[in-house]
N, C-alpha and C positions, 0 to 999 in steps of 0.2 A: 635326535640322535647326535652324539658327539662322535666326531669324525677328526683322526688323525693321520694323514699321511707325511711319510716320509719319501722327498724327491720333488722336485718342480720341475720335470720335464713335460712334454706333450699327455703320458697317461694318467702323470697324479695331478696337475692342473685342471685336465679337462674332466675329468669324474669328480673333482672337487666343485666345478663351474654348474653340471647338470646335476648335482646332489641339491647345491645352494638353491639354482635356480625354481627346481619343483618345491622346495619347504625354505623357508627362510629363517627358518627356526632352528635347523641343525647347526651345529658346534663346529666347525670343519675348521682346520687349522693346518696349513705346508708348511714343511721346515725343508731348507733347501739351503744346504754349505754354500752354493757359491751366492754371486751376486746377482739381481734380476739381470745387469746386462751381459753377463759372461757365458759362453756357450763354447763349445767346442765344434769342429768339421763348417761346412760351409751351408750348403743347399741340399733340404729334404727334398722327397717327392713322393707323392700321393695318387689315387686312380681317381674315375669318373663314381665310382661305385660309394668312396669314401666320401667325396664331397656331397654326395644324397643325402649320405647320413648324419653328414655336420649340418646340413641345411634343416633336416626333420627334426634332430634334438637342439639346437638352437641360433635361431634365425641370425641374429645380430653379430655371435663371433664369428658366425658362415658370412656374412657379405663384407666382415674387415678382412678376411683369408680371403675371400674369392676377389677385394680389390689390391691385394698386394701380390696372389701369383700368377708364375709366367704359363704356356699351355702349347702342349701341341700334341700331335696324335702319330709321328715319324718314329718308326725306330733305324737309324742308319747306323752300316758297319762298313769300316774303314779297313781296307785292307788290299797291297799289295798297291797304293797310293790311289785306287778306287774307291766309290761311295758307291754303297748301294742301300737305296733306301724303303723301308716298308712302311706305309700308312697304315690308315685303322687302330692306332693304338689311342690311347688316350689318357694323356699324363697332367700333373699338375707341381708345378717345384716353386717354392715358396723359401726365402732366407729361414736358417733353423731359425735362430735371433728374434727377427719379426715374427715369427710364428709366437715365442715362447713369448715375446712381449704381450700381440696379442691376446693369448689367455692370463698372462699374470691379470692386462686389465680390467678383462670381465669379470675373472674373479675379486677383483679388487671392488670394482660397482657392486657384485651381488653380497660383499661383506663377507668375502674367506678372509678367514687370517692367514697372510703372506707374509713367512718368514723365514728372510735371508741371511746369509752368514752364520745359521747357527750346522753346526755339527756335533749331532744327538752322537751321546755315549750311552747312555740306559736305554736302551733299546725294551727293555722289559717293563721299565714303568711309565714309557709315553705308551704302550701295548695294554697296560691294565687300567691306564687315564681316559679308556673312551671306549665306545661299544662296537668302534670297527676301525683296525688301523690297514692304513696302505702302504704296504713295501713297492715303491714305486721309483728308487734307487740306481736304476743303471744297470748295466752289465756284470761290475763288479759291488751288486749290492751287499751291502750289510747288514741288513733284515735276513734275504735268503739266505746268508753265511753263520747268522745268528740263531735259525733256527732250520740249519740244516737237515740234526736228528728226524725233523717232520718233513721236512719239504722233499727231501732227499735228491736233490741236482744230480743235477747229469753235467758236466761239463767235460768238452772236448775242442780242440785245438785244429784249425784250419791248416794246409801245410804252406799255401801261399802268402808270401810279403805282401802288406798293400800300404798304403799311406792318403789321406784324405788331403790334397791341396784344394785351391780356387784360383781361378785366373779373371782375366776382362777377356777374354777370346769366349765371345759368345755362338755357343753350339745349340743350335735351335732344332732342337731334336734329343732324343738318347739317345747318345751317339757312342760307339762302342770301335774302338779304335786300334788296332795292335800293327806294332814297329818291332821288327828283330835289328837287334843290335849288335855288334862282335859278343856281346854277352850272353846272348840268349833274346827271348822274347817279352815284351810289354806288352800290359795292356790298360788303356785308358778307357775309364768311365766316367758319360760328359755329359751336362745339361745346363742348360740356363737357370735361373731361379729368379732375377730380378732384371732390370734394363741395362745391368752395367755386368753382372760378374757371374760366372759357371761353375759349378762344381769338376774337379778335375781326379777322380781317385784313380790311384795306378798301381798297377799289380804286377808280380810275377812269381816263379820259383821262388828257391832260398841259396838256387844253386846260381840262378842266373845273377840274383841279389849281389851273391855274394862276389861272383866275378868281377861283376860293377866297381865292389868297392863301396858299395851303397853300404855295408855296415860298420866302416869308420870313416864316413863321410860328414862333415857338418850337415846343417839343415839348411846353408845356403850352396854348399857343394852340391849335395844331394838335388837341390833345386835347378841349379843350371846343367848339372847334367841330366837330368829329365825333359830339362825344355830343347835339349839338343836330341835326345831320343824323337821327341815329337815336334822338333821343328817345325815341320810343314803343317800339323794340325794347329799348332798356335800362334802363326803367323806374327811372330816377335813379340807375342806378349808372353809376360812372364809368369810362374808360377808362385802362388801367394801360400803361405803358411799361417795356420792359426794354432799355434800349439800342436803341429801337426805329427804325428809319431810313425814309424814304422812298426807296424803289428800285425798277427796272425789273427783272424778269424776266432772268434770264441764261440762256439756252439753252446747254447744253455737250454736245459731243457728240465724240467721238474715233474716226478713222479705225483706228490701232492700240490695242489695247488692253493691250501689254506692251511690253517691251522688256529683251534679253539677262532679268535674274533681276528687275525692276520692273514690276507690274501697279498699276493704280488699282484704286479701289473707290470706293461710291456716287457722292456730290455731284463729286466729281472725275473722274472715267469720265462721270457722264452726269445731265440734272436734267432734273425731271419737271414743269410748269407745278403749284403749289400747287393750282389748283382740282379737280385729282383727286385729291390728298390722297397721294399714293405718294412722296416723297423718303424718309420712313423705312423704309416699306415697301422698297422696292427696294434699299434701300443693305442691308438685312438679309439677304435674298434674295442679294443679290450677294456676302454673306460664306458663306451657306450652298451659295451654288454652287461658290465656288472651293473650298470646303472640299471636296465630295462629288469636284471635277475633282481631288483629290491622294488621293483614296480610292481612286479610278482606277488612279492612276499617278504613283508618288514622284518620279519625276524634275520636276524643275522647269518644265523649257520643254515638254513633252509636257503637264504640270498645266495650264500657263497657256493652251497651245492651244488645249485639250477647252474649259476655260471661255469662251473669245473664243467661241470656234465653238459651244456650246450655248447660251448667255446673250445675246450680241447680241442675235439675231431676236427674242427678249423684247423687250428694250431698245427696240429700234426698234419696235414693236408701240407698247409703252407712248406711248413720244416721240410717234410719231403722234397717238394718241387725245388727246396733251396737249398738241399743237398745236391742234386742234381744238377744245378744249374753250379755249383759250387765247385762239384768233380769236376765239369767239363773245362771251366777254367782253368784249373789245377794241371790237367791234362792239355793243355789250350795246345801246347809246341806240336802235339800230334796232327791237327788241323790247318797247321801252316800250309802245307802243302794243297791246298782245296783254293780253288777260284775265289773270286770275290762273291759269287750269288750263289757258288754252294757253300760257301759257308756262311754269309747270310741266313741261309735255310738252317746251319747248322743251331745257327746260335738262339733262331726264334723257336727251334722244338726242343729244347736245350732240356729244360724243365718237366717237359710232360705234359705241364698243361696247355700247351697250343700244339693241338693236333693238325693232321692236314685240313680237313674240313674248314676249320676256325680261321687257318691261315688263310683259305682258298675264298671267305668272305671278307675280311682283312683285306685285303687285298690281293685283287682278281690279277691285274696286271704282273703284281710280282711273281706269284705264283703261275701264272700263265706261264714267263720267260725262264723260271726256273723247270718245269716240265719241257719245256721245249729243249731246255739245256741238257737237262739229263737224258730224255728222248735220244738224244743225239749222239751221245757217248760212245 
């Protein structure tokens, strides 16, 4: 089979890696504008669930990921200069960078052709040069944009600012942090990803934003005024920029998820609001599905059926719970007013998917003193 994707991120890498790997015979070819070492945002993060699955489909780029990320199972919320912390979670953050390294060079051992710096303009004849192309492009793909008429997107727009920094103030945890300021309310989402440096994304309104001055601010003003909002969380280390931008949430969603021999995968098929942490997760997920959907069944359009129809209902699962979890941020200023461990509780049933029960095994302690608290009222 000749295999063409378009994109080097986590989901056209790694379905390029598990294609190569079962046939060493397929054609499989990345084209990917930037450069292997250029990435954008700081530190991903992954569940206990996903690393199963990198470990069953392929041993070797599972123990270079599981010797480069950081781990813990805390989710703590910062609020009103308290920590309150819930166990039982179980996370995995990993530099985006090292990760995408990583699968360049599996793939690079198992003979995909890895090619960088090109940026495809024919989009229709790398589409009729192979018996299966991958739109695996990003958020703002140009596969999905190219064949819109079929795929028919859904896109809709977040109403919260956020911006994706890194610092060296190591948060050993998900740590989930909000400071009101004469401006309004922030909110910082924190994790470790390596021995040295955390991811730091920080949100708010557009009204709060705007008070700030945050939208004719440099990228270095912008920066020390963030690290004075959260002072006491980053204990004088500074906030690090990588091309970092102020932007709203892009909701993408696609009606068709193929078309004739062109399927998407991750950020381009479908994107997961950051504050559940699933964009890489999913987009990895979604290369191990289509892979199992051609384990199936070789033919093409029979593959790509099985994956629509197994993988969706996921998808739309996820998207829900990340609306959800998406609204309550949006609305975050109304929960000011809540203690620090009720809103703790707030923010772990946020979603939907952690009911009482689940919290109540998660951790007995915390939910104990939250009953007790509320008992009390």
């Amino acid at each position: 089979m000749k295999i063409n994707v378009i994109g080097g991120g986590p989901a056209g890498l790694y379905f390029a890696l598990l294609m190569k790997r079962r046939d060493a015979s397929h054609q499989i070819s990345i084209f990917e504008r930037n450069s292997p070492h250029d990435t954008f945002g700081w530190g991903v993060v992954f569940s206990g669930k996903t690393l199963a699955n990198l470990a069953e489909c392929d041993e070797e780029s599972y123990g270079r990921i599981k010797n480069s990320f950081e781990t813990w199972n805390n989710v703590d919320v910062v609020h009103r200069a308290e920590r309150i912390s819930v166990g039982g979670n179980h996370f995995f953050g990993i530099r985006r960078i090292k990760l995408l390294n990583i699968l360049q060079e599996r793939c690079a051992e198992l003979g995909v052709d890895l090619r960088f710096g090109v940026d495809v303009q024919n989009i229709e004849q790398l589409a009729e040069d192979c018996d299966l192309f991958i739109g695996a492009d990003g958020v703002n793909s140009f596969v999905r944009s190219h064949y819109k008429d079929f795929f028919q997107p859904s896109l809709s727009v977040g109403r919260n600012k956020y911006i994706w920094y890194g610092t060296h103030q190591l948060f050993h945890g998900l740590t989930l942090t909000f400071r009101e300021s004469e401006a309004g309310v922030f909110a910082a989402h924190s994790y470790k990803f390596d021995k040295e440096t955390s991811t730091f994304i920080v949100e708010c309104d557009e009204e709060t934003w705007r008070r700030a001055g945050l939208d004719a601010m440099s990228d270095d003003d912008a920066r020390r005024y963030l690290a004075r909002v959260f002072a006491h969380d980053l204990n004088g280390h500074e906030l690090l920029s990588n091309n970092s931008k102020w932007i709203n949430f892009l909701l993408v969603k696609n009606l068709h998820w193929y078309h004739r021999n062109v399927v998407l995968l991750g950020d381009a098929l479908h994107t997961a609001h950051f504050s559940i942490g699933s964009g890489t997760k999913l987009a990895l997920e979604d290369a191990i599905a289509l892979f199992r959907s051609f384990d199936e069944s070789e033919d093409v359009r029979s593959a790509l059926e099985n994956f629509e129809a197994e993988r969706k209902p996921v998808i739309e699962e996820y998207q829900a719970a990340a609306l959800e979890s998406m609204a309550w941020f949006e609305n975050m200023h109304d929960y000011m007013h809540l203690d620090p461990l009720a809103l703790a509780y707030e923010l772990m049933t946020r979603s939907k998917r952690v009911n009482i029960e689940s919290l109540r095994r998660r951790d007995p302690a915390f939910f104990a003193a939250y009953e007790m608290q509320s008992g009390n009222r």
